[in-house]
C-alpha positions, -999 to 999 in steps of 0.1 A, spaced: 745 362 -18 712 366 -1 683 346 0 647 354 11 627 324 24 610 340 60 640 354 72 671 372 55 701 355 56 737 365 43 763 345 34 799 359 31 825 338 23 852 336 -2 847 304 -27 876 297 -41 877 277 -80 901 273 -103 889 290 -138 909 287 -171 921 320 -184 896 323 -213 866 326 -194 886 348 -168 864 380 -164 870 414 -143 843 418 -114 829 452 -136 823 426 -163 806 403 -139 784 423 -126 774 439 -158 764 398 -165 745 396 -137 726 431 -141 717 421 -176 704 384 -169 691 393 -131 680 359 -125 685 328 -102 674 297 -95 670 281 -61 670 246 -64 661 222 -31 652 179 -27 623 170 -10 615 133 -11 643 126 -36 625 147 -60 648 178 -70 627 211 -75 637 241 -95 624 276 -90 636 307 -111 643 341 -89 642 375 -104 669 392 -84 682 430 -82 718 432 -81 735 459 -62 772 471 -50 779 487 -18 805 492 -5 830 472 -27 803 443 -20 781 429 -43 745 422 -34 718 398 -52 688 406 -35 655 383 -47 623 365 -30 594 337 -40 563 338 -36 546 331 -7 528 299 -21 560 283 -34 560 247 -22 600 258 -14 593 281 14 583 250 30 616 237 31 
């Protein structure tokens, strides 16, 4: 996962949760998800006020790695934080 506030940051590490068989689904088929809805949202608190902003994201493999690459804009009141 990647996110884009001023700086790039990666985070890789393996989340582990237990999901029931029927909504099992192959990475392929994952991805193909993701490709067809490419969108995120980042969600913060500031002030004990939740805030919610939808990312458009472009979603990549390399490597045997999958990448979700998106931004805000630069007068988002969530760069801030």
């Amino acid at each position: 996962m990647l996110i884009f506030l001023k700086t790039l940051i990666q985070v890789e590490r393996m989340i582990i949760v237990y999901i029931p068989k029927q909504y099992r689904m192959k990475n392929e088929e994952a991805v193909q998800l993701m490709k067809s809805n490419p969108f995120a949202l980042l969600i913060t608190v500031d002030e004990h006020r939740p805030m919610a902003t939808h990312i458009p994201l472009e979603i990549r493999e390399d490597g045997g790695k999958i990448y979700a690459t998106g931004h805000i804009a630069y007068g988002n009141m969530q760069k801030k934080l």
